[in-house]
N, C-alpha and C positions, 0 to 999 in steps of 0.2 A: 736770714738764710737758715734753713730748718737742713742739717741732715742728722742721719743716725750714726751713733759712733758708740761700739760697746765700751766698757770702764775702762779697759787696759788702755783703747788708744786715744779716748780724752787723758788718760795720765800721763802720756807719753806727748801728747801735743799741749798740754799745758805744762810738761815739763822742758818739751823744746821751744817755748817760745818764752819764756820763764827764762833759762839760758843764754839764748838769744838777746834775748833785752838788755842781759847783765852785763854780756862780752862783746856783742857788736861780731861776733864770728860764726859761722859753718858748726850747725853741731851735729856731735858724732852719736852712735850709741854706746860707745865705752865713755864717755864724759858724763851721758843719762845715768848710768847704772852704778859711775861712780859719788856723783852728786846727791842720786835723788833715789829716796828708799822708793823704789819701784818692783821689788822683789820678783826679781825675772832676769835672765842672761840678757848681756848685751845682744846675743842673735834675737832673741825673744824680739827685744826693742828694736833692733833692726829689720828685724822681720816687719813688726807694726811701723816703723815710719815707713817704707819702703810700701804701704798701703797707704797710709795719709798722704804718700807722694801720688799716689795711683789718682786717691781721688780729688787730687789737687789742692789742697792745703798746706801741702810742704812742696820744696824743689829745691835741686842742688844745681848751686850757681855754677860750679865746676863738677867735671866727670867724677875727680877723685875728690872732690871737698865731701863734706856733713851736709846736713839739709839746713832750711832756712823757710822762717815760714812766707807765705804765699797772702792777699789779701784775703783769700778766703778764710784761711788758717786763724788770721787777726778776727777774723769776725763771727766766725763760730767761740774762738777764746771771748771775744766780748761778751757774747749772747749769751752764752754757757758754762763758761766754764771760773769765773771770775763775780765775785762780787767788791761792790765798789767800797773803799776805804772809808766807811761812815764816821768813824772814830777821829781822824786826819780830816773831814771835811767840818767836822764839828769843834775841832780844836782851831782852823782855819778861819771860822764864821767868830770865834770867840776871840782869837786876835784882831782881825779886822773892824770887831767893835769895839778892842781895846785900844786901839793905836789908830784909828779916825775918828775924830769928830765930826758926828755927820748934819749935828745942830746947831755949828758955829762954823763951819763949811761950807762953800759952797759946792754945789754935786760936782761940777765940772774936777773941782781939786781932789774929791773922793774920789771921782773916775781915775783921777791919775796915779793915786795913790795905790788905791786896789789894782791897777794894774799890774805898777809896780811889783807890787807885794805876791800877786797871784805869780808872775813871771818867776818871781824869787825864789819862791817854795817848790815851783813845778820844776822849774828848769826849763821851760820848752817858751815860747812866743805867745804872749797874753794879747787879747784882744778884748776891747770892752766900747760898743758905740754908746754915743750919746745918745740919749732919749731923744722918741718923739716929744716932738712941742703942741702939735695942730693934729687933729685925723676928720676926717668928714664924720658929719652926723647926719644921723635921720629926721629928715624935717616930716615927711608926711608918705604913705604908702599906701596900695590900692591896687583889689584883685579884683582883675576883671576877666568874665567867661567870654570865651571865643568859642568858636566853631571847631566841631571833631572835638570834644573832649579835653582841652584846651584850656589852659589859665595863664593870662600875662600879666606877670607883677611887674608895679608901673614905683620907680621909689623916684620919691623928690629927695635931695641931698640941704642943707643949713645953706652953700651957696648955690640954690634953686635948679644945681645940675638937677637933669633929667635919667635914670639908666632904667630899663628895662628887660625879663626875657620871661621866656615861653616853656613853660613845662606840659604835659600830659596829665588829666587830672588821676586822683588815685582810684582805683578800680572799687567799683560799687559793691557794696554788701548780693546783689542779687542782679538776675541777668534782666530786669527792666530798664529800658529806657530812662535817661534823668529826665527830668522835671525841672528844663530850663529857670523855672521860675523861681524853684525852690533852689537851686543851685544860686541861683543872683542871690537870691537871699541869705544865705548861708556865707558866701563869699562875702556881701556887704557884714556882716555879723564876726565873720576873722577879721577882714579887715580894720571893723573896729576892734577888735579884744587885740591886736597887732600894734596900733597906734599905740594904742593906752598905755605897752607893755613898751616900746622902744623910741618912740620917740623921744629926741636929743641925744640919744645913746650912738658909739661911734659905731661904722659898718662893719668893725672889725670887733664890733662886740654882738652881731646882732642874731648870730647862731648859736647863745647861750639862754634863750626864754626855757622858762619851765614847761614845758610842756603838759603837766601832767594838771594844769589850773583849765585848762582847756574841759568846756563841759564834754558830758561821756556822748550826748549827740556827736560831735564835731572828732571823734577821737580818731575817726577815720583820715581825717585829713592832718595829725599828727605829724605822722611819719614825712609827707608827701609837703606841707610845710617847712620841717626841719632841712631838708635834702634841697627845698627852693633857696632857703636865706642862706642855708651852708655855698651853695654852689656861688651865689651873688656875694658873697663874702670873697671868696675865692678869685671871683671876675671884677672886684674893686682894684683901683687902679693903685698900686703898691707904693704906699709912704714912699716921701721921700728921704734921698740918704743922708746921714746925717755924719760928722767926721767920728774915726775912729783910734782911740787909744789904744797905742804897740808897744809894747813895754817889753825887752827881753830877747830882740833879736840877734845881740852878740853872742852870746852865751850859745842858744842853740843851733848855731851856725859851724860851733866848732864840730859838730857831731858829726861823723865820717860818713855819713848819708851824704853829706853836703860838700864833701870834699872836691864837686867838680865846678867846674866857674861859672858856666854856663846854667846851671840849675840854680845857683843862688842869684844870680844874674836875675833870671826871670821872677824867683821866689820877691827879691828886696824891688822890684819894678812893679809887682801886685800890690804888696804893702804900701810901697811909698805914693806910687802915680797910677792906680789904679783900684783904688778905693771903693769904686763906684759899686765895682764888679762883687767884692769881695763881700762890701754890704749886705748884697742883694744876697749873700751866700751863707751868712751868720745869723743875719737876722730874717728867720726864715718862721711864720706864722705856725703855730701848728694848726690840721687838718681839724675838722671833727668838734666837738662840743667839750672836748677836755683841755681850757687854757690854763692850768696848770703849768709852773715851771718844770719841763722836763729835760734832762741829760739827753743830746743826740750824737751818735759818733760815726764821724763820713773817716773812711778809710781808703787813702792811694787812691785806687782807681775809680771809687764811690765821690771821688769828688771833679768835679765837672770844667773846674779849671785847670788848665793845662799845668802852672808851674805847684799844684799840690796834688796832683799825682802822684809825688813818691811821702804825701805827709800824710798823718793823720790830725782832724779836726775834730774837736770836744767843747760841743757850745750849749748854753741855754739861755732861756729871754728870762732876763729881771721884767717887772710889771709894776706898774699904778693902778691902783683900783680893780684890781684883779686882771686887767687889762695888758697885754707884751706891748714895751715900748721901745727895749732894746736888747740888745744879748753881750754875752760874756763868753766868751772862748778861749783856748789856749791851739798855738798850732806847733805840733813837733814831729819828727819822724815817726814811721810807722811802728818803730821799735821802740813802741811808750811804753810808758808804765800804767796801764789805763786805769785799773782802778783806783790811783793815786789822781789822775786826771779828771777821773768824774766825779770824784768827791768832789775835789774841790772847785772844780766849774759849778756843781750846784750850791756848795756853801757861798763861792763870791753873790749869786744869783740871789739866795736868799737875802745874803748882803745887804745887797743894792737895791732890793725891795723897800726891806725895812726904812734904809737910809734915804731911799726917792721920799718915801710919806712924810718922812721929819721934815724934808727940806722944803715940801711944797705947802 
C-alpha cells in the first residue's frame, strides 16, 4: 500500500502505533508529546492524527477515547516506516546453531525445537511445517505451433502426467507474415535447449533457467518463454500438506485482543483441526523468478481466513537446494512488534536451510 504522508505524520503514526503496541490502549496526543520528542503541541499532534483518522489509518474505538491504529495504519508502519531488527535476528540464527544439533538430529526434532525457541523469544504463536518430501519433475516438454499465432506447451511430468496450455506467440520484430516453417523450427530448437536445461528438475523450480544462455536469434522469445513456464508453475497442482509445528499458543492467548471466547474458539479450531487450510496459507510459493527466502506480513484483514482476521502473520519458506519446501512463521495480534517479528522469522528460515542440508 503506497500513500503519501509528510514527515510530521509518519512521526506521529509511528509514534502512535509504537505506543500502541506498548500499552494495548487508545492513544492520546498528550501521552504523544509527552513520550515522544516530536517537537510540536499536543494540538499540533492532534491536529495530524485527526488527518491519519481522515485518511483511514487511525480510528477511535470510542467517541471520547485516543485513536488506535487501523490495518492500514499497520501496513504503511510495515512498508515504511520501520526497519526489521537485524541485529536480534542475527543473534537468534547464532543461538539456534548453538543449542540444536542439526547433525545428530533428526529434522523433525529441530523443527520442534526451533519452534519452541522461535515462540519463546517472540512471544506470539510459532509455526514451522514439515518439508516437502516428493514434488513432480520434468520428464519431457514440447512446443508446438498452432494456428492464429498460437503455441501449446505439452509437459510430460516423472509420473507420465500429461498438462498442457496455450499462449499467444510473442509479437514479431516486423509486420511480416511468420514463416510457419521457420517458426516449427525455432520451436523444435527451444524445445530442445528447454529439455537440456530442466529436465528432472521439480515444476516448482522450472521458472528459474537463465535466460540470458538463450542465443541472441531466439531473444525474442525470452520474455514470452519466461511468462509460459511462470504461469504453469503457477497452475501445477499445489504439494501436498504436510503436519505443522505450533509452539506458543498459551502465552499469546493471554493477550487482550483474545480476551473473547469465541475468537479464540475459532483461532485454536484452525490450529488444531484445520491444518489443512492453514498450510495452504504459510506456505505460499513465491511469484516470479526470485525464490529467495523472503519476509511476508499478511495483516487482520489481509488474511483470508476468517479466525485471523484480528491477527497478524510473519512467514517465510526455509528451502533445499535453493528450492521452498516449507515455511516458518509466527502468528500474534496485530499489535506486534514487527520488526522484532521479521527478524527473526527470517533468521529461523535461514536456520532451517542450513540445518535441512546437513541433515539430507
Amino acid at each position: 500500500m503506497q500513500m503519501s504522508l509528510t514527515n510530521r505524520q509518519q512521526q506521529v503514526l509511528w509514534a502512535t502505533i509504537r505506543h500502541y503496541i506498548a500499552t494495548a490502549e487508545p492513544v492520546g496526543s498528550k501521552a504523544l508529546a509527552t513520550e515522544y520528542d516530536l517537537s510540536v503541541s499536543p494540538a499540533t499532534i492532534r491536529a495530524c492524527m485527526g488527518v491519519l483518522e481522515k485518511s483511514g489509518l487511525l480510528y477511535q474505538p470510542h467517541t471520547s477515547a485516543g485513536r488506535v491504529p487501523s490495518d492500514s495504519g499497520y501496513r504503511i508502519y510495515v512498508d515504511q516506516l520501520i526497519t526489521p531488527a537485524d541485529e536480534l535476528g542475527r543473534q537468534v540464527e547464532h543461538f539456534l546453531t548453538d543449542k540444536l544439533n542439526s547433525e545428530n538430529s533428526s529434522f523433525d526434532a529441530i523443527l520442534r525445537d526451533a519452534a519452541r525457541i522461535l515462540s519463546t523469544v517472540s512471544g506470539y504463536i510459532a509455526l514451522i511445517t514439515m518439508p516437502q518430501t516428493c514434488s513432480t519433475r520434468l520428464r519431457h516438454l514440447q512446443l508446438v505451433q498452432l494456428e492464429s499465432r498460437q503455441v501449446m506447451l505439452i509437459v510430460v511430468t516423472d509420473a507420465y502426467q500429461t498438462q498442457s496450455m496455450v499462449m499467444g506467440m510473442p509479437p514479431s520484430a516486423t509486420e511480416e507474415p511468420l514463416d510457419s516453417s521457420i517458426v516449427e523450427r525455432e520451436l523444435q530448437i527451444l524445445s530442445n535447449f528447454l529439455n537440456s536445461k530442466l529436465r528432472g528438475q521439480a515444476l516448482n523450480e522450472i521458472a528459474t533457467l537463465d535466460w540470458s544462455e538463450l542465443d541472441r536469434e531466439f531473444a525474442q522469445y525470452a520474455d514470452f518463454l519466461r511468462t509460459l513456464l511462470t504461469d504453469l508453475t503457477r497452475r501445477t497442482k499445489a504439494p501436498i500438506s504436510t503436519p505443522i509445528m505450533i509452539s506458543g499458543v498459551s502465552e499469546v492467548l493471554r493477550q487482550p485482543e483474545f480476551s473473547e471466547l469465541q475468537q479464540v474458539q475459532m483461532l485454536l479450531h484452525l490450529l488444531e483441526r484445520e491444518q489443512d487450510q492453514l498450510w495452504s496459507v504459510i506456505f505460499e510459493l513465491p511469484e516470479g523468478l526470485d525464490w529467495q527466502s523472503r519476509v511476508s506480513v499478511k495483516i487482520g484483514s489481509e488474511n483470508l481466513l476468517e479466525p485471523m482476521r484480528s491477527c497478524a502473520l510473519v512467514y517465510a519458506n526455509y528451502q533445499q537446494d535453493e528450492v521452498p519446501v516449507g515455511s516458518v512463521g509466527v502468528i500474534g495480534p496485530t499489535r506486534m512488534i514487527y520488526e522484532n517479528a521479521i527478524a527473526l522469522v527470517e533468521a529461523a528460515a535461514n536456520y532451517l536451510t542450513g540445518a535441512l542440508s546437513q541433515t539430507t
